[in-house]
Biopython code that builds the backbone (N, CA, C, O; Angstrom):
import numpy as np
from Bio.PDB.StructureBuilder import StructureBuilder

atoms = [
    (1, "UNK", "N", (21.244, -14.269, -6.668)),
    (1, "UNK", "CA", (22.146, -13.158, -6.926)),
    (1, "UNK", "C", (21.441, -12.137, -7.816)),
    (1, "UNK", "O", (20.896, -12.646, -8.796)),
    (2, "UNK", "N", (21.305, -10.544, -7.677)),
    (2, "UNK", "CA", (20.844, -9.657, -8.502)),
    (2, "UNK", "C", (22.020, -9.241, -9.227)),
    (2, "UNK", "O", (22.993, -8.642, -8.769)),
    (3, "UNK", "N", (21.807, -9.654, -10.493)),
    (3, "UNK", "CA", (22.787, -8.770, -11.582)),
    (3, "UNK", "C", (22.029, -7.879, -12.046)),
    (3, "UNK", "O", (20.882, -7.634, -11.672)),
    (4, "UNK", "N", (22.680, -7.316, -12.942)),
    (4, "UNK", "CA", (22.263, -5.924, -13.735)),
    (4, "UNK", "C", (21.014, -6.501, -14.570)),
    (4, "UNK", "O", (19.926, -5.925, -14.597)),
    (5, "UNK", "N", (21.224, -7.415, -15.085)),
    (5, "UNK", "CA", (19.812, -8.085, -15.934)),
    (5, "UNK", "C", (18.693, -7.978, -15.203)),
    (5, "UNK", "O", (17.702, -7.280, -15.420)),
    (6, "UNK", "N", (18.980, -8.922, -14.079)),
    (6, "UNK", "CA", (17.709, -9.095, -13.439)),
    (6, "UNK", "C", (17.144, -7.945, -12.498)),
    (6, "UNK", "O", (16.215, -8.114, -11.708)),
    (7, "UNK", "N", (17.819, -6.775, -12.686)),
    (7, "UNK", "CA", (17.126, -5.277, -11.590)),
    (7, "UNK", "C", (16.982, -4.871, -12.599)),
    (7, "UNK", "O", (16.206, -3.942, -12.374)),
    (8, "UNK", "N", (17.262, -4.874, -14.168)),
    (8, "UNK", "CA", (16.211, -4.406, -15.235)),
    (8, "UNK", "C", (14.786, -4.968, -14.942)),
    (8, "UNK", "O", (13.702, -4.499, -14.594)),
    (9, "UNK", "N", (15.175, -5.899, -15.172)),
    (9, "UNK", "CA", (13.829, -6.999, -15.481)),
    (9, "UNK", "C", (12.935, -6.394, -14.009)),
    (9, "UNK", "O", (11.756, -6.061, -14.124)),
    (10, "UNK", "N", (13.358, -6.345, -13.226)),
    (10, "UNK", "CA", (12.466, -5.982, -11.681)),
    (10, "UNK", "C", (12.058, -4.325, -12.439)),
    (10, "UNK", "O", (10.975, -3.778, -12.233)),
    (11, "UNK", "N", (12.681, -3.983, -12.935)),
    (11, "UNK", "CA", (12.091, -2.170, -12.570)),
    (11, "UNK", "C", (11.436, -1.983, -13.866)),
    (11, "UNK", "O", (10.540, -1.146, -13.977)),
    (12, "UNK", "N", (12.009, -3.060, -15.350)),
    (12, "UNK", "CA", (10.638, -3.178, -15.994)),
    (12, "UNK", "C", (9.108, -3.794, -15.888)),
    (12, "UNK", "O", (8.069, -3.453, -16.452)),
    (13, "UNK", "N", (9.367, -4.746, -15.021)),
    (13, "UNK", "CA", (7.974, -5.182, -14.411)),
    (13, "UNK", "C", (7.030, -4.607, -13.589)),
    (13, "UNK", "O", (5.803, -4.699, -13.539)),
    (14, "UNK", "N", (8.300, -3.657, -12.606)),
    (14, "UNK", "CA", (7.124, -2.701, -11.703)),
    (14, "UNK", "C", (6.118, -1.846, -12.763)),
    (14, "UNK", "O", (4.894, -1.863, -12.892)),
    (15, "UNK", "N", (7.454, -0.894, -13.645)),
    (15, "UNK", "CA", (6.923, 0.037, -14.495)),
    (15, "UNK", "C", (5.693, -0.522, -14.978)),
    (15, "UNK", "O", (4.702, 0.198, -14.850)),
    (16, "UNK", "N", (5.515, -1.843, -15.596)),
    (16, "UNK", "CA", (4.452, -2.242, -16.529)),
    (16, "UNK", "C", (3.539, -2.245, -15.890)),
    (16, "UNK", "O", (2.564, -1.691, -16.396)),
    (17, "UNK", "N", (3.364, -2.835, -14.506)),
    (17, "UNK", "CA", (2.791, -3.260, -13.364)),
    (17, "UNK", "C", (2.079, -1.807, -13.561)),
    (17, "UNK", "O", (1.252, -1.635, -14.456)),
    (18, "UNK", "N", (2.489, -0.700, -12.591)),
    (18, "UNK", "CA", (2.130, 0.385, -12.102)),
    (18, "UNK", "C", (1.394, 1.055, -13.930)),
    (18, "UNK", "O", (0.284, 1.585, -13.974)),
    (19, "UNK", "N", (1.950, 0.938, -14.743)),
    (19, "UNK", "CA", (1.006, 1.298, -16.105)),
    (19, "UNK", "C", (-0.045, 0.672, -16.429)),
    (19, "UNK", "O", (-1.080, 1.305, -16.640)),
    (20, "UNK", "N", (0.002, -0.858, -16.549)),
    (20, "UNK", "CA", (-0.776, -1.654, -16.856)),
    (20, "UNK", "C", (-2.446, -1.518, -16.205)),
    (20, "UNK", "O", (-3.527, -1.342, -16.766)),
    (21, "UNK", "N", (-2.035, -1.703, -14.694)),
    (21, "UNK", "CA", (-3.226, -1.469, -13.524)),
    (21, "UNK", "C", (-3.437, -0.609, -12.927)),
    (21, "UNK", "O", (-2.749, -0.276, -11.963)),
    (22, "UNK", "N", (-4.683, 0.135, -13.423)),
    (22, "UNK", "CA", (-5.012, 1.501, -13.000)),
    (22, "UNK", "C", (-6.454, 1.146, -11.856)),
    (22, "UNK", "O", (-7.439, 1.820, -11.555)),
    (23, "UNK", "N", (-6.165, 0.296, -11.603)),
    (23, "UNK", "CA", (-7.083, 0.076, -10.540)),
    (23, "UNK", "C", (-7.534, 1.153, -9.172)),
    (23, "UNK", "O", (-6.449, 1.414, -8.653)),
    (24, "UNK", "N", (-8.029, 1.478, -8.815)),
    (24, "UNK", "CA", (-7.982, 1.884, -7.119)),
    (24, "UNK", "C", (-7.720, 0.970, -6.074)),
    (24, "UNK", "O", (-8.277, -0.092, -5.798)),
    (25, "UNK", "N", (-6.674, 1.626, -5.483)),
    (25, "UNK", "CA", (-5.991, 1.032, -4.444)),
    (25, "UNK", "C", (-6.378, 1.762, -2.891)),
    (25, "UNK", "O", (-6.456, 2.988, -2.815)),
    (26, "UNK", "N", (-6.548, 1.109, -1.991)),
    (26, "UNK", "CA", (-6.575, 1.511, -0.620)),
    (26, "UNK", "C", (-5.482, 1.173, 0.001)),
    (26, "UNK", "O", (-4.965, 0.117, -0.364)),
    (27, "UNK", "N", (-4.860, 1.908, 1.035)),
    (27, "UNK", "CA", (-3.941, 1.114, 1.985)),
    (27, "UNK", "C", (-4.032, 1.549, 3.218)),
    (27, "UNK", "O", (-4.086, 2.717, 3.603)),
    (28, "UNK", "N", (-4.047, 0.514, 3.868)),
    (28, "UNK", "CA", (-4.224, 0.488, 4.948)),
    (28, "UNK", "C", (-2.919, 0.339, 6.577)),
    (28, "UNK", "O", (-1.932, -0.381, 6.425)),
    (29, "UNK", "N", (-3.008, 0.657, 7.166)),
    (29, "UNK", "CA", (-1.980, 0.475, 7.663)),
    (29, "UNK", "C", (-2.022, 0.714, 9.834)),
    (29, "UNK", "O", (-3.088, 0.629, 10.445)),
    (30, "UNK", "N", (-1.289, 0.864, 10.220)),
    (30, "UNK", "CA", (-1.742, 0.778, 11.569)),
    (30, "UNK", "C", (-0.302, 1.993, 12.075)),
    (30, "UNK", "O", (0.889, 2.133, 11.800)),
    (31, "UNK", "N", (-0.928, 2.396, 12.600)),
    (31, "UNK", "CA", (-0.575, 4.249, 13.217)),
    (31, "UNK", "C", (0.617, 3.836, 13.977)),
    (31, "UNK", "O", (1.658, 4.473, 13.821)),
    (32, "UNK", "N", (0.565, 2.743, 14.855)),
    (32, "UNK", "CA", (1.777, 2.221, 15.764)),
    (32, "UNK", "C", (2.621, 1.175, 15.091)),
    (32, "UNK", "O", (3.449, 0.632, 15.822)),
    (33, "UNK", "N", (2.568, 0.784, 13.813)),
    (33, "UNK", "CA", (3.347, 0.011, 13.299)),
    (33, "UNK", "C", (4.423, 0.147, 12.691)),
    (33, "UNK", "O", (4.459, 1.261, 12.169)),
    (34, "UNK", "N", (5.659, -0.666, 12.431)),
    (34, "UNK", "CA", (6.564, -0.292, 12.062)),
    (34, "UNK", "C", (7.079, 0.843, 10.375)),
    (34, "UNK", "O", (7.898, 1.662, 9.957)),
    (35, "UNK", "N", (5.627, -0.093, 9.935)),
    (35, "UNK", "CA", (5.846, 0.727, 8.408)),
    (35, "UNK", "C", (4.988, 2.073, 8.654)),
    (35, "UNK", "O", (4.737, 2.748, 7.656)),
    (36, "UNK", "N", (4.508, 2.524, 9.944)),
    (36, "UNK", "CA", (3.987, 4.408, 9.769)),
    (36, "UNK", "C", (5.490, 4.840, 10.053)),
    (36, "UNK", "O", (5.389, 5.898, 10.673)),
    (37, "UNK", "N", (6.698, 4.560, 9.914)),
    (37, "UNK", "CA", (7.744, 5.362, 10.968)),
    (37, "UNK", "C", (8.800, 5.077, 9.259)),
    (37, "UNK", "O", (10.030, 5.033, 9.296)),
    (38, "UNK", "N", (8.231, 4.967, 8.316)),
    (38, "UNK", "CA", (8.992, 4.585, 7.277)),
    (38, "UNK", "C", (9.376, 5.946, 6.876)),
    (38, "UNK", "O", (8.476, 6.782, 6.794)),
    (39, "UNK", "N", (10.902, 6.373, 6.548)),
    (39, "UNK", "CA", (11.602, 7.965, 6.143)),
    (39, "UNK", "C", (10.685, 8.389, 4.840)),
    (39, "UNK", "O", (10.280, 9.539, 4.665)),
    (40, "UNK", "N", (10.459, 7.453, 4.088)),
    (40, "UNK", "CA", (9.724, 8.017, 2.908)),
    (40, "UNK", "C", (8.477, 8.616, 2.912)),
    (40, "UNK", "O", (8.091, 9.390, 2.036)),
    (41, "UNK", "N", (7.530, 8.108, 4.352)),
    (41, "UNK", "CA", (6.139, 8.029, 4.655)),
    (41, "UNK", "C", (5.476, 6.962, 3.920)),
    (41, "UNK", "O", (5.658, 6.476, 2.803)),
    (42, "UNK", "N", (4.860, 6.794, 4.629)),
    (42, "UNK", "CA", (4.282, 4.774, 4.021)),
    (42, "UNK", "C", (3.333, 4.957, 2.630)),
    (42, "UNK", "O", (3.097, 3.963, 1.944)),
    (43, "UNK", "N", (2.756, 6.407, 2.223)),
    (43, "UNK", "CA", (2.091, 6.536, 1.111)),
    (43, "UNK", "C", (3.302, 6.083, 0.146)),
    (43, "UNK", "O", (3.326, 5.035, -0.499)),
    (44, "UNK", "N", (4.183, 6.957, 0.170)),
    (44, "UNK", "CA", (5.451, 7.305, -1.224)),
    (44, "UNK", "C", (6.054, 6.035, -1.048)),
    (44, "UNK", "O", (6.896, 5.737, -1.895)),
    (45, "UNK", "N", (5.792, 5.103, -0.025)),
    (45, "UNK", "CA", (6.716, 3.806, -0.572)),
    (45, "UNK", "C", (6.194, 3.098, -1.664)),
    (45, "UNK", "O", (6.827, 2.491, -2.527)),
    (46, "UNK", "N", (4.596, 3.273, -1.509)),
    (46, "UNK", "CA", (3.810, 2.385, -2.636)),
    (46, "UNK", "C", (3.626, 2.517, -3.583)),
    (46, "UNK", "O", (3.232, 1.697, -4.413)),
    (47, "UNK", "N", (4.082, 4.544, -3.793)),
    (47, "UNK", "CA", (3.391, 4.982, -5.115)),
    (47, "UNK", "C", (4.016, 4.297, -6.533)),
    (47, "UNK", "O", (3.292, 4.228, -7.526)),
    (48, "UNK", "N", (5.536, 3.749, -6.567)),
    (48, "UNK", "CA", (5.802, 2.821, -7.566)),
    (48, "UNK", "C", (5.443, 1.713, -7.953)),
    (48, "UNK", "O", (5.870, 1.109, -8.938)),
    (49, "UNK", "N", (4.473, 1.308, -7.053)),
    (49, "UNK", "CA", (3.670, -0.059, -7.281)),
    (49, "UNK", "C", (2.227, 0.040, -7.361)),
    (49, "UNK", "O", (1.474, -0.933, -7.412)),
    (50, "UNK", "N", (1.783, 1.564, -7.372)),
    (50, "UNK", "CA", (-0.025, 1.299, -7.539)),
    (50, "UNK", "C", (-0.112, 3.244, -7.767)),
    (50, "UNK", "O", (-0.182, 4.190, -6.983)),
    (51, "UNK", "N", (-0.066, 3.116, -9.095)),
    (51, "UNK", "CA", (-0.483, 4.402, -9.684)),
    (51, "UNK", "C", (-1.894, 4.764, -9.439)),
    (51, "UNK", "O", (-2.230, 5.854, -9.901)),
    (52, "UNK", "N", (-2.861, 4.027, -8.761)),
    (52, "UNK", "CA", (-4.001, 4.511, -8.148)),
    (52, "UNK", "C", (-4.255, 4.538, -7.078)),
    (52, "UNK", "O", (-5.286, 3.904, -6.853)),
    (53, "UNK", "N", (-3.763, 5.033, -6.117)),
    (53, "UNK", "CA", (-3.867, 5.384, -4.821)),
    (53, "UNK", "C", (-5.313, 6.126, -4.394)),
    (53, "UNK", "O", (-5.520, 7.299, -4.703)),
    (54, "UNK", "N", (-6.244, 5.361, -3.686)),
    (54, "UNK", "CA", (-7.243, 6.381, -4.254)),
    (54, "UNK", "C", (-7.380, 6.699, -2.609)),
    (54, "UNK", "O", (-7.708, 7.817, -2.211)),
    (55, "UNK", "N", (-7.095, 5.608, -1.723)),
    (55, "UNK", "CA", (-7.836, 5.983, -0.399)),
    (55, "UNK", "C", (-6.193, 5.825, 0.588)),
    (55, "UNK", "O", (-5.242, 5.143, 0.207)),
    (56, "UNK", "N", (-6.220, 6.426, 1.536)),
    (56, "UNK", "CA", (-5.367, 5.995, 2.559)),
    (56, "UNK", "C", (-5.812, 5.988, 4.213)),
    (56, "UNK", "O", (-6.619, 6.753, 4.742)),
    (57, "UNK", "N", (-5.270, 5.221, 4.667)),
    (57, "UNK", "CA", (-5.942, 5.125, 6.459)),
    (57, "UNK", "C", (-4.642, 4.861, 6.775)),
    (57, "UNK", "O", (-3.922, 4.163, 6.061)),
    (58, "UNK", "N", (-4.193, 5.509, 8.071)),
    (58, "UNK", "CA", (-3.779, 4.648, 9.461)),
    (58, "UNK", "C", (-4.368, 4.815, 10.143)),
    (58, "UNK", "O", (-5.020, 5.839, 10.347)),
    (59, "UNK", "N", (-4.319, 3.440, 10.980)),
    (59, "UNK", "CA", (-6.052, 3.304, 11.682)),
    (59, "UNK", "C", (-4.960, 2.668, 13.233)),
    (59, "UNK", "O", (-3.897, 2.049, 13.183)),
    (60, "UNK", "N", (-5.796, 3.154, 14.544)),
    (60, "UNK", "CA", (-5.159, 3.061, 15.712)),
    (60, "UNK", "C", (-4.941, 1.528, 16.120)),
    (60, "UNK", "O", (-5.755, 0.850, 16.748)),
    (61, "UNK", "N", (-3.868, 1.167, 15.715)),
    (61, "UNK", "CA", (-3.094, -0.185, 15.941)),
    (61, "UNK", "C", (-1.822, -0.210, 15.635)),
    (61, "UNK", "O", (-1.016, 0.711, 15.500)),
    (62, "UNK", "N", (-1.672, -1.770, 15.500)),
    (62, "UNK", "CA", (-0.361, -2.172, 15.542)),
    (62, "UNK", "C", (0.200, -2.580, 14.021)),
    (62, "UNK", "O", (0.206, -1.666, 13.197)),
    (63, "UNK", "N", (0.540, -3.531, 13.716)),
    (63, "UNK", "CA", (1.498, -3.974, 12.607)),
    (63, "UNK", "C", (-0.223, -4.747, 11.611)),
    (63, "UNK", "O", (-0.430, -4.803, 10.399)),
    (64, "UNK", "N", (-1.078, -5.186, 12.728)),
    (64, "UNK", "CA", (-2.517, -5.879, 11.990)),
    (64, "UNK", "C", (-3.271, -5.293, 12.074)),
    (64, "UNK", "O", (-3.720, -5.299, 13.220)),
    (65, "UNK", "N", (-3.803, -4.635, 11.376)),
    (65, "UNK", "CA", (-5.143, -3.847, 11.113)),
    (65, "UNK", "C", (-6.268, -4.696, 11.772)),
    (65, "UNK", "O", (-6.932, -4.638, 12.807)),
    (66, "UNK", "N", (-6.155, -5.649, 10.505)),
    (66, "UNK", "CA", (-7.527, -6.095, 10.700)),
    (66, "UNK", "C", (-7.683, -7.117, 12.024)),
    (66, "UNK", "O", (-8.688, -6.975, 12.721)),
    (67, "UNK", "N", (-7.071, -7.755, 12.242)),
    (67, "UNK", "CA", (-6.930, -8.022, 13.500)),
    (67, "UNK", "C", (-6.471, -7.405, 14.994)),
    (67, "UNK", "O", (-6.478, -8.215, 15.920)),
    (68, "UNK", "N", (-6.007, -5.791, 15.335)),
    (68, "UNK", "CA", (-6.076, -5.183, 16.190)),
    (68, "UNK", "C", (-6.970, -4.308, 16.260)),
    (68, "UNK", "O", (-7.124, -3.717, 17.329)),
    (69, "UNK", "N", (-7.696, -4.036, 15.259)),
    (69, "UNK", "CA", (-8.532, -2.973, 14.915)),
    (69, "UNK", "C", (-9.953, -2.962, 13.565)),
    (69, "UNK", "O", (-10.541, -2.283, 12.723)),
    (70, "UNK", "N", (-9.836, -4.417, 14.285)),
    (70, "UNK", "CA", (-11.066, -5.202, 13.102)),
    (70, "UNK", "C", (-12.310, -4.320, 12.485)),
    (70, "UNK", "O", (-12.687, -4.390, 11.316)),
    (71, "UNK", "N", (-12.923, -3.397, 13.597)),
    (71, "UNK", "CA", (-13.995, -2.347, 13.462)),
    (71, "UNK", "C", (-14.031, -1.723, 12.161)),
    (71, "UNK", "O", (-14.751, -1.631, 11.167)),
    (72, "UNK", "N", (-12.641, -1.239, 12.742)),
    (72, "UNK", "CA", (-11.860, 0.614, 11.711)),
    (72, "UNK", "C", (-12.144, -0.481, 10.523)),
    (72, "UNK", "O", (-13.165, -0.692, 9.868)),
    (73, "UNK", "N", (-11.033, -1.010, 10.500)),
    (73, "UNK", "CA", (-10.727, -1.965, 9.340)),
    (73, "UNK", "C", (-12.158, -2.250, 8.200)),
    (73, "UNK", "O", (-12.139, -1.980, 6.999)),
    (74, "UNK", "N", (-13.205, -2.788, 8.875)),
    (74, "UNK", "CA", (-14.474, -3.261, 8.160)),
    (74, "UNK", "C", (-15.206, -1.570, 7.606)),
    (74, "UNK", "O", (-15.878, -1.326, 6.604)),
    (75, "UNK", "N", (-14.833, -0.826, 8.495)),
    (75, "UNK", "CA", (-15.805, 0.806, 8.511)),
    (75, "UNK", "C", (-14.670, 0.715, 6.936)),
    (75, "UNK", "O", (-14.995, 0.420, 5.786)),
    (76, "UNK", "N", (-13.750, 0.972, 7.311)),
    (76, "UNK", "CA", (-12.722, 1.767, 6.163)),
    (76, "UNK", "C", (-12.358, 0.840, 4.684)),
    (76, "UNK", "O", (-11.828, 1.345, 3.694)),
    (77, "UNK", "N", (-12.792, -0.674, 4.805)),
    (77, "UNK", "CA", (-12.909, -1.309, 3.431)),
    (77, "UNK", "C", (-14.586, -1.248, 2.895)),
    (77, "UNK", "O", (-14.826, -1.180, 1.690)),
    (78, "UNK", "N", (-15.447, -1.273, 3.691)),
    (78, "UNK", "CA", (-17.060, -0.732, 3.449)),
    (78, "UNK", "C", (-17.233, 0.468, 2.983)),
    (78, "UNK", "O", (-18.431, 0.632, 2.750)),
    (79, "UNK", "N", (-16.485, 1.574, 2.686)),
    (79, "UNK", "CA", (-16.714, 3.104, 1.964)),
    (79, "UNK", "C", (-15.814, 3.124, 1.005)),
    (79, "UNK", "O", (-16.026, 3.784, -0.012)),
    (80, "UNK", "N", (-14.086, 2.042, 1.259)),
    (80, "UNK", "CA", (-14.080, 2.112, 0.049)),
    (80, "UNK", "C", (-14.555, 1.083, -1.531)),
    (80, "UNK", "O", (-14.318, 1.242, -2.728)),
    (81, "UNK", "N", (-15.102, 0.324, -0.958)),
    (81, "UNK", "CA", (-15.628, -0.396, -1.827)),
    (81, "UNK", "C", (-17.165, 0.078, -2.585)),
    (81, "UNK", "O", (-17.635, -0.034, -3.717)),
    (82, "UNK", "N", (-17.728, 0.781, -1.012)),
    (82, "UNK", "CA", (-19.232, 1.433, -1.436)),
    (82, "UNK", "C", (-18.863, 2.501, -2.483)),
    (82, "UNK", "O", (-19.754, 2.831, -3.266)),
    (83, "UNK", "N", (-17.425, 3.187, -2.608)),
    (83, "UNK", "CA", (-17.442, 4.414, -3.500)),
    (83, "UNK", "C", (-17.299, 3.988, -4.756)),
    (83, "UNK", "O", (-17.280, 4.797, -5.684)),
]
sb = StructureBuilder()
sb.init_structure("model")
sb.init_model(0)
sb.init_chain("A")
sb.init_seg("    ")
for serial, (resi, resn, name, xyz) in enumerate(atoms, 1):
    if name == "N":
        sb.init_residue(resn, " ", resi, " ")
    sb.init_atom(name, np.array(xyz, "f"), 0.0, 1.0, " ", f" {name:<3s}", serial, name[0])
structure = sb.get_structure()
């Protein structure tokens, strides 16, 4: 059950989360999958969970990247890791 306590506790953890780790983030995603058709656009769903957004792809597939589109996938984690 979500009470009021515990959707504090969730939206103080993201907050800390998204402050805490300033990491670079990639995301990846597949052009025909259900989450490219998301109302928000699939970037702005994440931006509360990874204040470093550094790279983004949709890459020509389905719901699996790396398994419909293994290539893209290896090209597009190899530049961002090389950067």
């Amino acid at each position: 059950m979500l009470t009021r306590e515990r959707t504090l506790k969730i939206q103080y953890e993201r907050k800390e989360c998204v402050e805490t780790r300033m990491s670079p983030v990639m995301l990846i995603w597949g052009e025909r999958s259900h989450v490219a058709h998301h109302p928000q656009g699939t970037v702005e769903v994440w931006r509360p969970y990874c204040a470093n957004i550094a790279r983004t792809r949709a890459l020509p597939c389905g719901h699996y990247p790396s398994e419909q589109a293994p290539e893209e996938t290896y090209q597009e984690l190899r530049a961002f890791f090389l950067s």
